[in-house]
Every structure is written in C-alpha cells, then in structure tokens.
DRENTOR-763611 format. One record per residue (C-alpha): residue number from 1; residue in three letters; x, y, z. Coordinates in Angstrom, 1 decimal. Layout:
# residues N
<sedren NUM,ala,<X,Y,Z>>;
...
//
This chain:
# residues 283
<sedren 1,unk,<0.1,15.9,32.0>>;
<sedren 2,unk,<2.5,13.0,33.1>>;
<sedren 3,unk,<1.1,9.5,31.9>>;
<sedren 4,unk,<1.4,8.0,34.8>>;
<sedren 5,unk,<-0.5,10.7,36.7>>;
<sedren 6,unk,<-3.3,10.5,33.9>>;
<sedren 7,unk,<-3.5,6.7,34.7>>;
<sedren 8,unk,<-3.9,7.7,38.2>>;
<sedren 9,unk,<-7.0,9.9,38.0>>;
<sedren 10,unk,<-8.0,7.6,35.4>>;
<sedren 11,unk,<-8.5,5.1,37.6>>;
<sedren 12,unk,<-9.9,7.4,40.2>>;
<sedren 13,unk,<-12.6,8.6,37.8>>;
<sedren 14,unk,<-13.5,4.8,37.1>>;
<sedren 15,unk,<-14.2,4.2,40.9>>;
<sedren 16,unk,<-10.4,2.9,41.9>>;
<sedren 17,unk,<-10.4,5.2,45.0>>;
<sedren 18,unk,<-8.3,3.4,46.6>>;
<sedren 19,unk,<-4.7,5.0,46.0>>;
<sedren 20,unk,<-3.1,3.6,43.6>>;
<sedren 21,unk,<0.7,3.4,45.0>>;
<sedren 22,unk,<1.6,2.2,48.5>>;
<sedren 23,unk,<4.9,3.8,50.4>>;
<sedren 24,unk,<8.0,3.2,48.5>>;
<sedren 25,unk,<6.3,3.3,45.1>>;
<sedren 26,unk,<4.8,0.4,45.6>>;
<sedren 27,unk,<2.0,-0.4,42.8>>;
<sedren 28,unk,<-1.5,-1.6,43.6>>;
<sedren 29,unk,<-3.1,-3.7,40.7>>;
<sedren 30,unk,<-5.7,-2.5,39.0>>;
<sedren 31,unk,<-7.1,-5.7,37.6>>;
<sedren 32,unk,<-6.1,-9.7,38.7>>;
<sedren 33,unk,<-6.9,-12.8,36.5>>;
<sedren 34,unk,<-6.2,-16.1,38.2>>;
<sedren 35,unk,<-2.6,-15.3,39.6>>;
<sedren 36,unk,<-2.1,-12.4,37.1>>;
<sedren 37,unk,<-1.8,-8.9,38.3>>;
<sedren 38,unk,<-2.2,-5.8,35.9>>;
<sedren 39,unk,<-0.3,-2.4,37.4>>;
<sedren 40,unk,<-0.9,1.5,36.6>>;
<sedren 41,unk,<2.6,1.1,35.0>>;
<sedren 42,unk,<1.6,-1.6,32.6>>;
<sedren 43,unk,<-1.0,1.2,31.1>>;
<sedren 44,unk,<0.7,4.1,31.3>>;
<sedren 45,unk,<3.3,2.9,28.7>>;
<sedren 46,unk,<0.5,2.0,26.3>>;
<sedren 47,unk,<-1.1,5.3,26.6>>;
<sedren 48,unk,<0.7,8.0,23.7>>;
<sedren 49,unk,<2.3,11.1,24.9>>;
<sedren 50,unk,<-0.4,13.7,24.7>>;
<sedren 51,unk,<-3.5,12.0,25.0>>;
<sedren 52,unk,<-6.7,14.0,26.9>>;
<sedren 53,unk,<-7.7,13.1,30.3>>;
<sedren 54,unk,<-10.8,11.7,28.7>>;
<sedren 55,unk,<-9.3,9.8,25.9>>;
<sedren 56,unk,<-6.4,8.4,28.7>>;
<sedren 57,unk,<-9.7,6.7,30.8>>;
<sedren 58,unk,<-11.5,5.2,26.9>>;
<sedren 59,unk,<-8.2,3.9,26.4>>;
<sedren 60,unk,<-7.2,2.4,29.6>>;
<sedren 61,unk,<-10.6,1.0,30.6>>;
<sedren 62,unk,<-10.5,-0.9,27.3>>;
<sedren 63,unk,<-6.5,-1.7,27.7>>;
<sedren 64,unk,<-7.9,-3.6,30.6>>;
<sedren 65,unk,<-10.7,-5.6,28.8>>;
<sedren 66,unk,<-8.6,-6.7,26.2>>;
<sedren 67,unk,<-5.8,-7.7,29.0>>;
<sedren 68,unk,<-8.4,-9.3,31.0>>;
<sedren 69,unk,<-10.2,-11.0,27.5>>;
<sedren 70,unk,<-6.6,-12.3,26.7>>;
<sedren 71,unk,<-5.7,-13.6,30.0>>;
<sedren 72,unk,<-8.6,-16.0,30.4>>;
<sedren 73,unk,<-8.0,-17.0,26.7>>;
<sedren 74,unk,<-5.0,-18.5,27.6>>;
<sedren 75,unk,<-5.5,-20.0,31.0>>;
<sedren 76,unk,<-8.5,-21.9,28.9>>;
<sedren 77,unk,<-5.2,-22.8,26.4>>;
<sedren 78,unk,<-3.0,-23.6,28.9>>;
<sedren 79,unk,<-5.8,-26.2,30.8>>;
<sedren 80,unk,<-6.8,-27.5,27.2>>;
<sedren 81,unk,<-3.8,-28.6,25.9>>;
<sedren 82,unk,<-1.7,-31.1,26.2>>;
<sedren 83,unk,<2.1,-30.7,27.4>>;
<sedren 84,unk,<3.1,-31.9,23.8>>;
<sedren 85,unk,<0.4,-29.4,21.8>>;
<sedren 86,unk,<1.8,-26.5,24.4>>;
<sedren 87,unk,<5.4,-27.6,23.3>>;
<sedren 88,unk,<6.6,-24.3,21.0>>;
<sedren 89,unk,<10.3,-25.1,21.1>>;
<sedren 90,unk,<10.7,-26.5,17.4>>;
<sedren 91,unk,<8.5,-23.9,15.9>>;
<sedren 92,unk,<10.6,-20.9,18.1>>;
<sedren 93,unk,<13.9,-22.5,16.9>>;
<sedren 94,unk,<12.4,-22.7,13.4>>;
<sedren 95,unk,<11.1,-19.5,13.5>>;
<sedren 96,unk,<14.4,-18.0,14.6>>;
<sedren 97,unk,<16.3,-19.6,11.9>>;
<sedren 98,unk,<14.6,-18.4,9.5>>;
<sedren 99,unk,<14.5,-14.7,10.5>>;
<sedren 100,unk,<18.3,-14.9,10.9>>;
<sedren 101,unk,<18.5,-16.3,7.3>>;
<sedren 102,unk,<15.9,-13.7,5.9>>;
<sedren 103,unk,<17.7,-10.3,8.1>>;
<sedren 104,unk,<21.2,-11.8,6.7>>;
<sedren 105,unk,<19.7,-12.1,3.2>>;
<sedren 106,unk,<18.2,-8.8,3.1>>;
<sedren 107,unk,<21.5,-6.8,4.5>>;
<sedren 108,unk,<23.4,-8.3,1.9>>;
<sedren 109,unk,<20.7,-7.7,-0.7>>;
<sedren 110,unk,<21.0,-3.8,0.3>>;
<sedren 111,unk,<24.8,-3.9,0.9>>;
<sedren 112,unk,<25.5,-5.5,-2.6>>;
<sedren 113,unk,<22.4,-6.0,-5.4>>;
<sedren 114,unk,<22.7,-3.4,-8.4>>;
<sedren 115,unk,<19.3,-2.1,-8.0>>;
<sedren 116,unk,<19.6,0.2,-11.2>>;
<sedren 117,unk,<17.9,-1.2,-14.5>>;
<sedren 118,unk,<18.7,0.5,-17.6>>;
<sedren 119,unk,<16.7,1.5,-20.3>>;
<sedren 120,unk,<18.0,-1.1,-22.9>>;
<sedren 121,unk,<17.5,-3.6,-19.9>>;
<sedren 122,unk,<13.7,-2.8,-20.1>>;
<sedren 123,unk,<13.9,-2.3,-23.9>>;
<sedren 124,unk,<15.3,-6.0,-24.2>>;
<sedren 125,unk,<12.9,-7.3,-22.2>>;
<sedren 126,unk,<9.8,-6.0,-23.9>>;
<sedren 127,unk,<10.9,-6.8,-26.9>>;
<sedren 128,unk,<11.7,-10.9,-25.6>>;
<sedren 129,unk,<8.3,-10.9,-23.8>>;
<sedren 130,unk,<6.1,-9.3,-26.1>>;
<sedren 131,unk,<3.6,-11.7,-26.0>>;
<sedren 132,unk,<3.3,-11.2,-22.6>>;
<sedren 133,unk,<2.4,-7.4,-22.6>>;
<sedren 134,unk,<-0.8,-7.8,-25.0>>;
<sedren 135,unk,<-3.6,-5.3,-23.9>>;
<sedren 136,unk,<-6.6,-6.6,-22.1>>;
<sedren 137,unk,<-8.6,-3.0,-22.9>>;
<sedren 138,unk,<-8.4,-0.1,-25.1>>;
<sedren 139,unk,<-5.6,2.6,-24.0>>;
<sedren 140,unk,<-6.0,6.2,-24.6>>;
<sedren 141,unk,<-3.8,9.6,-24.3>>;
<sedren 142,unk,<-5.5,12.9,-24.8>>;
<sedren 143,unk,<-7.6,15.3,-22.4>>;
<sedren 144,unk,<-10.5,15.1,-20.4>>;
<sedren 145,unk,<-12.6,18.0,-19.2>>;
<sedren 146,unk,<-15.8,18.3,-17.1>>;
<sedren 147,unk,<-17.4,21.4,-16.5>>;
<sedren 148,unk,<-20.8,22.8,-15.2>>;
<sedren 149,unk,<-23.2,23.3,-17.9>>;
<sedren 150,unk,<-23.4,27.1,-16.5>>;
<sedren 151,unk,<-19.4,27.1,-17.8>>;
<sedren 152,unk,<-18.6,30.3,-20.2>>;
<sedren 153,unk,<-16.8,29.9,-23.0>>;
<sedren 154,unk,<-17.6,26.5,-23.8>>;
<sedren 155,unk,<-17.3,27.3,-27.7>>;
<sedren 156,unk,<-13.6,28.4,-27.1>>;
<sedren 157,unk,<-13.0,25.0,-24.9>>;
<sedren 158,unk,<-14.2,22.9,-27.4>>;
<sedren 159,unk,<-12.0,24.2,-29.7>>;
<sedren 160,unk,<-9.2,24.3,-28.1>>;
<sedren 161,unk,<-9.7,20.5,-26.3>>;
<sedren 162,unk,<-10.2,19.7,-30.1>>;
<sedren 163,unk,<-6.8,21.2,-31.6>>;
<sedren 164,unk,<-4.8,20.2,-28.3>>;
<sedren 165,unk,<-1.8,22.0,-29.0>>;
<sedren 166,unk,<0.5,23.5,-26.8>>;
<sedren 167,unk,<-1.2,27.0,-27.0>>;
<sedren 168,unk,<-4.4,25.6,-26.4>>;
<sedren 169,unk,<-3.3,23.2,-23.6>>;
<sedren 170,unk,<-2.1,25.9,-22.5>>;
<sedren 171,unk,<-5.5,28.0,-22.7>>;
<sedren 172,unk,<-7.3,25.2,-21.2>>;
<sedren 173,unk,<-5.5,24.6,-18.1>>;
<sedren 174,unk,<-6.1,28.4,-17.9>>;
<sedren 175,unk,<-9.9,28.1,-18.0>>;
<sedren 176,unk,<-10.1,25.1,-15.9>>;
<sedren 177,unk,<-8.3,26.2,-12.9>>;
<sedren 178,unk,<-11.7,29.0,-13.1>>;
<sedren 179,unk,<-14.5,27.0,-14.4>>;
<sedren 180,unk,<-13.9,23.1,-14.8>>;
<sedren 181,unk,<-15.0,20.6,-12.0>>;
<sedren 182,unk,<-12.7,17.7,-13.2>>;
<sedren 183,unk,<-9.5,18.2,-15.7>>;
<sedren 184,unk,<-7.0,15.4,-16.8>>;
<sedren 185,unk,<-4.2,16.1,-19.3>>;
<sedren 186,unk,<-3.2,12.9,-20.0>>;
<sedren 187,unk,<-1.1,13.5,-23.1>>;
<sedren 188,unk,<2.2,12.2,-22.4>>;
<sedren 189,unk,<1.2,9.2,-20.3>>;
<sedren 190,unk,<-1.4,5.7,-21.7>>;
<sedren 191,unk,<-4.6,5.1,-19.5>>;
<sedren 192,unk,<-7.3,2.6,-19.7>>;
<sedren 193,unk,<-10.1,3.8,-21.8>>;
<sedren 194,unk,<-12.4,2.6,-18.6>>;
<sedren 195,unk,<-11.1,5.1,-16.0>>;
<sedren 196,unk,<-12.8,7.6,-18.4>>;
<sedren 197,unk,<-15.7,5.9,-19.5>>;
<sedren 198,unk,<-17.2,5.5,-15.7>>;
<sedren 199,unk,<-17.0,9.4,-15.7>>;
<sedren 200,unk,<-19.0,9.7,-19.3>>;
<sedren 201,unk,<-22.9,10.1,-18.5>>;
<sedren 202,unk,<-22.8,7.6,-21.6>>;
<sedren 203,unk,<-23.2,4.1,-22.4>>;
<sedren 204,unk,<-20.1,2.8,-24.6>>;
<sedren 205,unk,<-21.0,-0.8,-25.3>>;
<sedren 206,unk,<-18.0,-1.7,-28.0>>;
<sedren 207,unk,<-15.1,0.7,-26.8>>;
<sedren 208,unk,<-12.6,-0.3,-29.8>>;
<sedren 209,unk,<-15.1,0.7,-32.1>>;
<sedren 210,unk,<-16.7,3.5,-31.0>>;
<sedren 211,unk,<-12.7,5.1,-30.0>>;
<sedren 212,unk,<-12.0,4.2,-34.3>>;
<sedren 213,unk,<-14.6,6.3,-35.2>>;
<sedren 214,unk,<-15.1,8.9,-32.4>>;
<sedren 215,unk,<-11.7,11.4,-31.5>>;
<sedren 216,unk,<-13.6,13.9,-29.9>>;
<sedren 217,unk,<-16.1,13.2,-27.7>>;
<sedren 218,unk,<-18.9,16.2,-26.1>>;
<sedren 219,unk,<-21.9,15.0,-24.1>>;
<sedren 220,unk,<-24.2,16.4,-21.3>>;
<sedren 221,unk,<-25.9,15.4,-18.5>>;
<sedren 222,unk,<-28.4,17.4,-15.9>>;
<sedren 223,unk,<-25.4,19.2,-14.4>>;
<sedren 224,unk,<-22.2,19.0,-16.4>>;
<sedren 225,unk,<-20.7,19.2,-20.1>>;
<sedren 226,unk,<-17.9,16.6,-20.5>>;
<sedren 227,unk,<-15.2,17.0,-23.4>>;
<sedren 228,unk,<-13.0,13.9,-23.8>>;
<sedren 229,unk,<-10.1,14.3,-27.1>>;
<sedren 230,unk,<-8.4,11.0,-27.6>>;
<sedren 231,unk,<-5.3,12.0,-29.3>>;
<sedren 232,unk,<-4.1,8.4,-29.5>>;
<sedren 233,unk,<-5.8,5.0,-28.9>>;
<sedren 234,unk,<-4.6,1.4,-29.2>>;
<sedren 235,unk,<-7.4,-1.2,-29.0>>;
<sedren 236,unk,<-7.7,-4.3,-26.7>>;
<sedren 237,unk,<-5.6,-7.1,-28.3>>;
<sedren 238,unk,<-2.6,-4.7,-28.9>>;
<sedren 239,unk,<0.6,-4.8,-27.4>>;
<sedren 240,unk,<0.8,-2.2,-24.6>>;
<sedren 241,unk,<3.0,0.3,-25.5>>;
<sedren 242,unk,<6.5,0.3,-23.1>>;
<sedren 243,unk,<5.7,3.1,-21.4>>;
<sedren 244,unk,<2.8,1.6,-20.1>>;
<sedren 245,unk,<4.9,-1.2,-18.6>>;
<sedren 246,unk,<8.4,-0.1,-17.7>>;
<sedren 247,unk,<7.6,-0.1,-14.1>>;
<sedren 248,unk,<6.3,-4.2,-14.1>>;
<sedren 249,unk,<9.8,-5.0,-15.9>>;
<sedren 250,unk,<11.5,-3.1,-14.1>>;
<sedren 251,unk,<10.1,-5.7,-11.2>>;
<sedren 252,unk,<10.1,-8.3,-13.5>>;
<sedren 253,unk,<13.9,-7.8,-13.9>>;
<sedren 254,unk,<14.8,-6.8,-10.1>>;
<sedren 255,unk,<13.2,-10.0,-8.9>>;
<sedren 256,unk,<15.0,-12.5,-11.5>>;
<sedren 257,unk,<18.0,-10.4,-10.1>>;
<sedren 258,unk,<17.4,-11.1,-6.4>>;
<sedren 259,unk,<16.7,-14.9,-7.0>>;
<sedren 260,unk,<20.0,-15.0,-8.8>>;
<sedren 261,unk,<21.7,-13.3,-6.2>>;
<sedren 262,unk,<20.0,-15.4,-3.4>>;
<sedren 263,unk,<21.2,-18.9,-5.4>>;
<sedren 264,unk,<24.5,-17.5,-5.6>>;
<sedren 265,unk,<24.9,-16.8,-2.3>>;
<sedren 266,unk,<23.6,-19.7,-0.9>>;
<sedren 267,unk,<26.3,-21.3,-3.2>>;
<sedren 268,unk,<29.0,-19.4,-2.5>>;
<sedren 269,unk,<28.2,-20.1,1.1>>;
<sedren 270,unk,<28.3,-23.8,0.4>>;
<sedren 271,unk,<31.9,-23.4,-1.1>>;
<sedren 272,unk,<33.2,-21.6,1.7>>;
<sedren 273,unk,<31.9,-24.3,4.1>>;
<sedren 274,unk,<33.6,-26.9,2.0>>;
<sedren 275,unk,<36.7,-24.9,1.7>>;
<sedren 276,unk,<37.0,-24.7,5.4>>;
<sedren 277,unk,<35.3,-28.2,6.8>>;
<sedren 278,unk,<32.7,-27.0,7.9>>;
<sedren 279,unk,<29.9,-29.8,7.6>>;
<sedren 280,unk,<30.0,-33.2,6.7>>;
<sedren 281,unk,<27.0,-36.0,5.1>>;
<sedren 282,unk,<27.1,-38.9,6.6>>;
<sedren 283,unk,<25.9,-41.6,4.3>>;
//
C-alpha cells in the first residue's frame, strides 16, 4: 500500500474523519502547536516502505507525540532564553570548521596512509614493548568438551581429548558434532584460562597452580561430563605470547602512523601557505 494512503486511513482510523487533502492537493494538518502545523506528508516519509496498516497507525500516532513533545520543548527554549544564550552562530561556524577539517583529513587518510603492517613491524614492536604485554591471567591452548552424562563412549573421548593429536582431533570433532553439548578446539589460538573456568562446575581458587599440576582436567555435575586438556599454559605474570597481541600492535602501530601523518600534513599545509602568502602574524 502507498505510504501516503496508509497515513491517510491511519488518520481515519484515529478519528481524523475529516479528509485529509483539500482540492488541488492541498494538505490538512493533522496536529498544530502554537503556529506550527504537522501534515500527512511529514509522516508518510517517516513511515518504512512496507510497514502494516496497523503498525503505519502505532507509528504515526507516536510520530505525532514525539513532534508535538518536541515542539513545546522548544517554544519553552525559545521564551526562556535570552537572545545571547539562543545565539548558535559561533558554535555552527565552529562546528563546521571542524567537520571540514576532520572529512578533508579522513579523505586523505584513505587516499594516501599505508595501512599495511608487516610482520617484522609487529615483531619489532613486541619485542621494544615487552614490558607492556605482561599477562594479567593465566593463558591456555588445548580442547574443551562438554557432554551429557548420558554421552556414549566417554572412555574413547577421554582418551582421545587426552592424546590430542591430529587423529584424535580428528575423532573427537567426529563424536561431538553427535553427542557433545559445547566443543572448543582451541589449539592453535591462546585464551584466558577464565572463559573456561566459568563453564567448569568447579571451584579453581589459585589457577597458576592448579594449571602446573593438572593437564587434563574431567569433572561432573547433575547433567554433564566436562573434559578440559590444556596442551599449553603460561601463567599470570608472563609475557603474552605475540599471537595473543598482534591485533593491539597492529593498532598500536596504525595510530602512531595516522598522528604522524596528521602532523605532517598539517605542516606541509603550513609550508605551502608560506610558499604562496597565504597568511600573515601580526605582532
């Protein structure tokens, strides 16, 4: 159904039985605060293509409220203030200055900026920064199962979760896709110990400690067997393996680069202005 024509029986339906348009498309309001008029038109373009009959009057009745609402808002403004506090000119002007300056930085930060950081770029960095990437909790890679304590085969998962090679990873992504409730290879990639701990039915008081001694790690609750293999584990205190924190240098770098680039635009900008006259500084 055409917008407008859902505005219209819209309207109808909310007592406005009046018609809505007079001869030569001519619009009646449909609302009026102080010397402000509201149209049919004003709410058909804020209505989205495809919207019910039912859902078209819901939305325009509350269009209208939130006109009306804002409307009286700021005739209460405009009798409260004074000409000076209702004076917007400086902040516009200042405003607009700075969105030109931000648009032109930003198409010549897209146009221009090597955006690429290579992996001796992020090695370098790490290895300057270290101190900065130490570990605030433990870190794990390995596997974690869950499955119902109904599960088959359980002796077969727990050895294979134990050994954790490729045949057996292999053997218990089979199984899972079946039987397992939650499954999480997380072999090739670092995680916080804690992501896994919340899912353990377990209390785990001293995490470095208990991951020293414990590898493999089987526990129950009412419902569900968990298997947890830790295949590698660096402890709080550590420094976070690169992997881990590739992405935040490769930020870390991007930004340094984008300040840079700003500084030297701003400078070559300057030198072009004295090159050509531009400006002077009165003194």
């Amino acid at each position: 159904m055409n917008r407008s024509l859902v505005v219209i029986w819209a309207f109808v339906l909310l007592g406005h039985g009046c018609s809505l348009f007079e001869g030569n498309n001519h619009e009646e309001p449909v609302a009026r605060v102080i010397e402000q008029y509201l149209y049919p038109s004003d709410i058909s373009h804020a209505l989205p293509e495809g919207t019910t009959l039912q859902d078209s009057i819901v939305l325009a009745k509350r269009y209208i409220d939130t006109w009306v609402k804002d409307q009286l808002m700021l005739h209460r403004a405009e009798q409260a203030l004074t000409e000076e506090q209702k004076d917007f000119e400086k902040q516009i002007a200042e405003y607009r200055r700075s969105l030109l300056i931000y648009s032109y930085r930003q198409k010549l930060l897209q146009q221009k900026m090597d955006t690429v950081v290579s992996g001796e770029e992020v090695q370098s960095y790490y290895q300057e920064n270290i101190s900065n990437f130490i570990l605030g909790e433990d870190v794990i890679r390995g596997t974690f199962i869950k499955v119902p304590l109904s599960a088959p085969r359980t002796d077969e998962l727990r050895r294979w979760s134990r050994s954790n090679g490729e045949d057996d990873l292999d053997q218990i992504e089979k199984y899972c896709i079946s039987y397992a409730d939650k499954y999480s290879d997380f072999n090739n990639s670092w995680i916080y110990f804690s992501s896994i701990k919340v899912q353990l039915p377990m209390q785990i008081s001293d995490p470095s400690r208990y991951l020293s001694y414990n590898r493999d790690i089987e526990t129950t609750d009412a419902n569900y067997r968990y298997f947890l293999h830790v295949a590698a584990h660096l402890p709080e205190g550590e420094v976070a393996p690169i992997e881990m924190v590739t992405e935040d240098i490769t930020n870390i770098i991007l930004n340094k680069r984008k300040i840079e680039f700003f500084q030297d635009l701003e400078q070559r900008v300057y030198n072009d202005g004295v090159s050509r006259n531009q400006f002077e500084i009165y003194r």
